[in-house]
DSSP file (Angstrom, degrees, kcal/mol; ACC not computed):
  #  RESIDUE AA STRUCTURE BP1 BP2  ACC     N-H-->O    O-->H-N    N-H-->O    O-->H-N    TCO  KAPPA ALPHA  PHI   PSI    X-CA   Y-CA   Z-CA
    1    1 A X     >        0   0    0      0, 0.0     4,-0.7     0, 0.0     3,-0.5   0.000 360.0 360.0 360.0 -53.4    0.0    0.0    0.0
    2    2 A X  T >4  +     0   0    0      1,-0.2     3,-3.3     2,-0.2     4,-0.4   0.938 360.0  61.9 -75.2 -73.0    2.4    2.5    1.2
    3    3 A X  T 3> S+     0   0    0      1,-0.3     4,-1.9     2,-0.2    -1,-0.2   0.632 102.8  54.3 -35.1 -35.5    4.7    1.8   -2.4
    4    4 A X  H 3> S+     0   0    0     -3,-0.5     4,-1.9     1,-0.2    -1,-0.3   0.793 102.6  55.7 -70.4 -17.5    1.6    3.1   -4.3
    5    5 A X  H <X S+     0   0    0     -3,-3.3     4,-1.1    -4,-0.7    -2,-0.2   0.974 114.8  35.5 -51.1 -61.2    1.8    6.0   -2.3
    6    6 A X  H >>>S+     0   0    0     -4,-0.4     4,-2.4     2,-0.2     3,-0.9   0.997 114.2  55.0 -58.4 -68.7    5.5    6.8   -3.3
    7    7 A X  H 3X5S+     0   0    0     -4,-1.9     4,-3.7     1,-0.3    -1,-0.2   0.829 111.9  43.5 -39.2 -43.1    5.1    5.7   -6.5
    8    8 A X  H 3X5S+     0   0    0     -4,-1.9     4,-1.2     2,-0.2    -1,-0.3   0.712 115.0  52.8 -68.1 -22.4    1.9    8.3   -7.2
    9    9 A X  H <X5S+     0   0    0     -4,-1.1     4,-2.2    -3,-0.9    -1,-0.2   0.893 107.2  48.5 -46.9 -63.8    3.7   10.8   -5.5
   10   10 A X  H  X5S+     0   0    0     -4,-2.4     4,-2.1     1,-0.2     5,-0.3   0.854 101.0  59.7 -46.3 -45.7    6.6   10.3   -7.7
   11   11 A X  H  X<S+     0   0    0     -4,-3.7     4,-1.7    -5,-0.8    -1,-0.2   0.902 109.2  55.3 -67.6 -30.6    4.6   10.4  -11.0
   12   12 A X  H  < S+     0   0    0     -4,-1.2     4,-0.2     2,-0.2    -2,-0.2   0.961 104.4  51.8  -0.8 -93.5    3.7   14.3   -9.5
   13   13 A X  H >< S+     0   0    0     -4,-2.2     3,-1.1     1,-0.3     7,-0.3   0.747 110.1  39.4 -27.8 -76.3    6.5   15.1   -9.2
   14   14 A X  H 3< S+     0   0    0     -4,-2.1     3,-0.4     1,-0.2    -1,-0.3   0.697 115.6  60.7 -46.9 -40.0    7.7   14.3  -12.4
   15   15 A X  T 3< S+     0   0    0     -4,-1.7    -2,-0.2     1,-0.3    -1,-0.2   0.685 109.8  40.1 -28.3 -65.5    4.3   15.7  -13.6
   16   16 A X  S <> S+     0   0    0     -3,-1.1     4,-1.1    -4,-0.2    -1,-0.3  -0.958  70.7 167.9 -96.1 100.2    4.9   18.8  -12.3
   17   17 A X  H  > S+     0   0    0     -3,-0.4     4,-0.7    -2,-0.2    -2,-0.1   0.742  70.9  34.6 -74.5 -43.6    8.3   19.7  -12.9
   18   18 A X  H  > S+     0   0    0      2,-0.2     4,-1.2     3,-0.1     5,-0.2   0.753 120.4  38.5 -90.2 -43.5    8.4   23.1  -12.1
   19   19 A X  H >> S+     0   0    0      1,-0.2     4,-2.3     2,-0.2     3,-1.8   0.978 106.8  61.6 -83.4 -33.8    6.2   23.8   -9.5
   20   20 A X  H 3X>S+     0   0    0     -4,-1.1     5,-0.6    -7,-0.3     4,-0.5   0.934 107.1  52.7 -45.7 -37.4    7.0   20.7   -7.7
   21   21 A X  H 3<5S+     0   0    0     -4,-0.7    -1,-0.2     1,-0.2    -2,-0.2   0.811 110.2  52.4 -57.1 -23.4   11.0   22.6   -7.8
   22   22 A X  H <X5S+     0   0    0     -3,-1.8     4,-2.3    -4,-1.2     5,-0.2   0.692 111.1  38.9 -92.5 -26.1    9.4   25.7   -6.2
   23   23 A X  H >X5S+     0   0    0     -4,-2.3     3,-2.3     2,-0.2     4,-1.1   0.827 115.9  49.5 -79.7 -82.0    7.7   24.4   -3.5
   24   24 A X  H 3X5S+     0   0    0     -4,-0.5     4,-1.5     1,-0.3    -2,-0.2   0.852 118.0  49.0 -22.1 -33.6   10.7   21.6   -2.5
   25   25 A X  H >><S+     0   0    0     -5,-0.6     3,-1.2     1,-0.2     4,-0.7   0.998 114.1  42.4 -86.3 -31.5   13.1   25.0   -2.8
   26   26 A X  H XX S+     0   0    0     -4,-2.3     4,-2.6    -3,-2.3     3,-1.8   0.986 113.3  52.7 -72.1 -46.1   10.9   27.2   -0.7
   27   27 A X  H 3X S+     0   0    0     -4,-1.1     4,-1.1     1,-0.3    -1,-0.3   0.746 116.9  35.6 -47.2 -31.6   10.3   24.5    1.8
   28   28 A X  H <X S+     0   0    0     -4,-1.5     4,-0.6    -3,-1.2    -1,-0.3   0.676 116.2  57.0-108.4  11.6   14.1   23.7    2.4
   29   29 A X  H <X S+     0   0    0     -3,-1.8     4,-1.5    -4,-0.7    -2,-0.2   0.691 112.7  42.5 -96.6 -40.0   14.9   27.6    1.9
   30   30 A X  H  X S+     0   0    0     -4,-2.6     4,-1.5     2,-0.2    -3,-0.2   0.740 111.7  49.9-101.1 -18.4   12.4   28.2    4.8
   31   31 A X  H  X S+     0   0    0     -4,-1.1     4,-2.5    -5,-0.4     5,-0.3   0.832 115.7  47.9 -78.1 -35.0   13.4   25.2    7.4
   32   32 A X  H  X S+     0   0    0     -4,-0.6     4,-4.1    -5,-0.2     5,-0.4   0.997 115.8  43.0 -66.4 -51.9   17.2   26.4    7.0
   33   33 A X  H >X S+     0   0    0     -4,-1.5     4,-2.5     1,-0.3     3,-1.1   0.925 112.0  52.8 -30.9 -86.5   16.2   30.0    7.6
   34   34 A X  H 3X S+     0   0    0     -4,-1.5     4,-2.9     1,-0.3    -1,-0.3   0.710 113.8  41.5  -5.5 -65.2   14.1   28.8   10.2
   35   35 A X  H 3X S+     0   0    0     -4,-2.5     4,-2.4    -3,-0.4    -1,-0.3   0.825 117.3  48.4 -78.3 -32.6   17.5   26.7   12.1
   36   36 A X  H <X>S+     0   0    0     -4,-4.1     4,-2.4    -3,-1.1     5,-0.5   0.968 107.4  50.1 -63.5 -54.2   19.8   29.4   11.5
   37   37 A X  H >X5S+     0   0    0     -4,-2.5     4,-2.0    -5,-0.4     3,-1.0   0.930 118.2  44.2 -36.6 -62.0   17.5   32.0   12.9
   38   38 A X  H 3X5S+     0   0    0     -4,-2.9     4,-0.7     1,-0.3    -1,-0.3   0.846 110.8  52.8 -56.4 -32.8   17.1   29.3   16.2
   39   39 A X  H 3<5S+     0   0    0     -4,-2.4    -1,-0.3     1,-0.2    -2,-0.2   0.600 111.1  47.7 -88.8  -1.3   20.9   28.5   16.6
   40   40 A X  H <<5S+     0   0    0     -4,-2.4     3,-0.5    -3,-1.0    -1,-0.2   0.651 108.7  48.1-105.0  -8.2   21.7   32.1   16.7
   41   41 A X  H  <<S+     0   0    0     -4,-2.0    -2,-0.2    -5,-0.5    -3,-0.2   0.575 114.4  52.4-102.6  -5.0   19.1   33.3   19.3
   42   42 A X  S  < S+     0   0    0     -4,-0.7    -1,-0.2     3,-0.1    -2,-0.1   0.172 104.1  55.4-103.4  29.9   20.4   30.2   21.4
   43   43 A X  S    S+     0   0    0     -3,-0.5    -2,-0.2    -4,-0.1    -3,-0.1  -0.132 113.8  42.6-112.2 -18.8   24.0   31.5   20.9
   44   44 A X  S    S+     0   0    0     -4,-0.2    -2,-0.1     2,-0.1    -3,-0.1   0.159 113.6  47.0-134.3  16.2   22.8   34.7   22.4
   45   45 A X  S    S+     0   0    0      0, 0.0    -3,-0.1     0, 0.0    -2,-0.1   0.610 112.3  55.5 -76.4 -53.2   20.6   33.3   25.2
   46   46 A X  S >  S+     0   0    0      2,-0.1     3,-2.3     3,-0.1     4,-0.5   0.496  77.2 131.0 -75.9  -3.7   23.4   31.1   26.1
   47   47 A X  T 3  S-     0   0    0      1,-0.3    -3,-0.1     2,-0.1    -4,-0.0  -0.155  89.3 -18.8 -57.7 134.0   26.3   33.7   26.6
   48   48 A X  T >  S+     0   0    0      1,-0.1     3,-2.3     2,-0.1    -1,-0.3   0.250  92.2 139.7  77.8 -17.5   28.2   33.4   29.5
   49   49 A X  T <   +     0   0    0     -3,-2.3     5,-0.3     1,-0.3    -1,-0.1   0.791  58.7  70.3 -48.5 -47.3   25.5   31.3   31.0
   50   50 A X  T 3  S+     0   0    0     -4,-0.5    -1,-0.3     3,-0.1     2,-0.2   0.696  77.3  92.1 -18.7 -34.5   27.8   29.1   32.6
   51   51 A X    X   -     0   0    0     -3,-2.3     3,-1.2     1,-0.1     6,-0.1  -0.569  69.5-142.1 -91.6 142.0   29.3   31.5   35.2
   52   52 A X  T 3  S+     0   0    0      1,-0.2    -1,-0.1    -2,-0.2     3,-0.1   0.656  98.1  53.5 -93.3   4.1   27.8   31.4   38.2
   53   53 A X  T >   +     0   0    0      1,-0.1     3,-3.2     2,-0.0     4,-0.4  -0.074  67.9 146.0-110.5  45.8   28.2   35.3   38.4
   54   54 A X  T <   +     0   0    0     -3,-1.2    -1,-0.1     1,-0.3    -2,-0.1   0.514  64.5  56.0 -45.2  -6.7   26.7   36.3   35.2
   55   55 A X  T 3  S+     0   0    0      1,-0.1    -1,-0.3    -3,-0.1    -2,-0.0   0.663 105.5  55.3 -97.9  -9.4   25.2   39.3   36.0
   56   56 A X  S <  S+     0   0    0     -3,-3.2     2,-0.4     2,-0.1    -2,-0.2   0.408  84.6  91.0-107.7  -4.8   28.6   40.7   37.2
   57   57 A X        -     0   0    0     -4,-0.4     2,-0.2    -6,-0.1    -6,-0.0  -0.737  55.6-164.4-107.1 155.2   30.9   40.1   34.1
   58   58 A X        -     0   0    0     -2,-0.4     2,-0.3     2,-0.0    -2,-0.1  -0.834  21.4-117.8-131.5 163.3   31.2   43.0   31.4
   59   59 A X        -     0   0    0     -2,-0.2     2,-0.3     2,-0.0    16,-0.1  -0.858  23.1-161.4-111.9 141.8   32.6   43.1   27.5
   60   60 A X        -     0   0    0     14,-0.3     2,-0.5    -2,-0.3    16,-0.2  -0.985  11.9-170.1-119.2 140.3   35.7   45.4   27.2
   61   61 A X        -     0   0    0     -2,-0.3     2,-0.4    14,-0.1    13,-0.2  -0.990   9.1-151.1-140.0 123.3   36.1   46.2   23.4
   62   62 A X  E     -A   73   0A   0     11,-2.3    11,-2.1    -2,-0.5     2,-0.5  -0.763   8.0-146.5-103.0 136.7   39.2   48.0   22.1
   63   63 A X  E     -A   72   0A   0     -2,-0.4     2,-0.8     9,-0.2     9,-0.2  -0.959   7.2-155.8-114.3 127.5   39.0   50.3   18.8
   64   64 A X  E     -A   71   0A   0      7,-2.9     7,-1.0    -2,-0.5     2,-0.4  -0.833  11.1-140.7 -86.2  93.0   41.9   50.5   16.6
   65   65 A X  E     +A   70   0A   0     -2,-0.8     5,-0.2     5,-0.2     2,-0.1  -0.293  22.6 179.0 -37.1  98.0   42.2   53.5   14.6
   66   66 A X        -     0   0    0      3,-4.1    -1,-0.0    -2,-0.4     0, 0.0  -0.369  48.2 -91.8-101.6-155.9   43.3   53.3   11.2
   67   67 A X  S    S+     0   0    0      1,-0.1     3,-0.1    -2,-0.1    -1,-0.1   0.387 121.4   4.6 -93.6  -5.9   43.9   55.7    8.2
   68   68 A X  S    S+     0   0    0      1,-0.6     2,-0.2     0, 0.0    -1,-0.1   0.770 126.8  30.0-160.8   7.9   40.3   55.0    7.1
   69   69 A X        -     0   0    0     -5,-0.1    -3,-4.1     2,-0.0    -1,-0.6  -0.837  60.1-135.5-169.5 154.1   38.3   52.9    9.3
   70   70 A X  E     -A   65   0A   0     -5,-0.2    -5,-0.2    -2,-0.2     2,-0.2  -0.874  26.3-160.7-128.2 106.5   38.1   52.1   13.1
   71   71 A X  E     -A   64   0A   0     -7,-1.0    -7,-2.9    -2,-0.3     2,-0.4  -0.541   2.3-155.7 -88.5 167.5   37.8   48.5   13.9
   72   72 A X  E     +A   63   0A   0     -9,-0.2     2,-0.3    -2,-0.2    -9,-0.2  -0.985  10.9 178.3-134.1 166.9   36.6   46.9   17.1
   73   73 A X  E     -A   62   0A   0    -11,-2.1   -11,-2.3    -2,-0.4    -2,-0.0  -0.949  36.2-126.3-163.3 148.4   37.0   44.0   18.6
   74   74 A X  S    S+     0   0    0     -2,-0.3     2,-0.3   -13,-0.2   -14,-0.3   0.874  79.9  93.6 -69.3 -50.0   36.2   41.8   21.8
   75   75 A X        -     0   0    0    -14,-0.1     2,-0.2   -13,-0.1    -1,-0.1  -0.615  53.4-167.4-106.7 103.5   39.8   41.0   22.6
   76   76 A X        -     0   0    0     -2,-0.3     4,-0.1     1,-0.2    -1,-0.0  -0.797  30.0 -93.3-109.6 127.3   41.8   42.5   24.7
   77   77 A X    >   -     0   0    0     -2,-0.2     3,-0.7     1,-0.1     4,-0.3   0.230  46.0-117.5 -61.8 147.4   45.8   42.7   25.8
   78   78 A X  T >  S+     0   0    0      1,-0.2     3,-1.1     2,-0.1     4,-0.2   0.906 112.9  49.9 -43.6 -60.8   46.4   40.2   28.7
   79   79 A X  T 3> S+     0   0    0      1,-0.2     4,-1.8     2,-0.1     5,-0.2   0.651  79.6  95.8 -87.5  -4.8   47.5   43.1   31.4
   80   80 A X  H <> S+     0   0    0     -3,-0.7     4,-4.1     2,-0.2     5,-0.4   0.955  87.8  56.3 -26.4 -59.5   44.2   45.2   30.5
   81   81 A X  H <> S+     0   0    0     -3,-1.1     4,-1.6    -4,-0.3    -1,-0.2   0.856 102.0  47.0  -4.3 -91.6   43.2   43.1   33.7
   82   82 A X  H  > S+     0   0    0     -4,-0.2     4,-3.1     1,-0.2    -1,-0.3   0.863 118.1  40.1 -25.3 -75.1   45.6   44.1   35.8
   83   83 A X  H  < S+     0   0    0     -4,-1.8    -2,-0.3     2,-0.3    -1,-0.2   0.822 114.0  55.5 -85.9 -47.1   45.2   48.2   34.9
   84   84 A X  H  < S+     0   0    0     -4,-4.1    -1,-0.2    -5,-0.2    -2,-0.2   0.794 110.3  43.7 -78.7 -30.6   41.2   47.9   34.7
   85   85 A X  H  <        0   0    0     -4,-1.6    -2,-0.3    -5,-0.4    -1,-0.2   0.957 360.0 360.0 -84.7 -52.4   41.0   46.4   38.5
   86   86 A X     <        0   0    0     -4,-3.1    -1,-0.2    -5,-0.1    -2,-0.2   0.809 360.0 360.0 -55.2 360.0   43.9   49.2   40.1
């Protein structure tokens, strides 16, 4: 029973060539969307969660100056530490 399924399914397919392509591409277009969209909002729930004094830690972000742009960036020289706490 269930092989006549596939098989009528398949003959669709084949049937409709075109639309069957539109749907299948929106369909896997909108479940990737979908999983990026979830692994990044539970990449930014999850920061830091670990520590058990999360409310207490802060991001220190140094800007570098160039001739034509300023980047920044998370990462900061080891003895920053040191000089932030005196």
């Amino acid at each position: 029973m269930i092989k006549n399924y596939f098989k009528t399914a398949f003959r669709s397919l084949l049937k409709n060539r075109g639309y069957s392509f539109l749907n299948i591409f929106g369909l896997a277009t909108g479940i990737a969307c979908a999983a990026l969209i979830f692994l990044w909002v539970q990449d930014e729930v999850n920061y830091d969660g670990v520590n058990l004094k999360k409310d207490r830690l802060y991001l220190a972000e140094e800007n570098q100056k160039y001739d034509t742009f300023i980047f920044s960036e998370n990462s900061t020289p080891g003895l920053m530490g040191p000089a932030m706490k005196a």
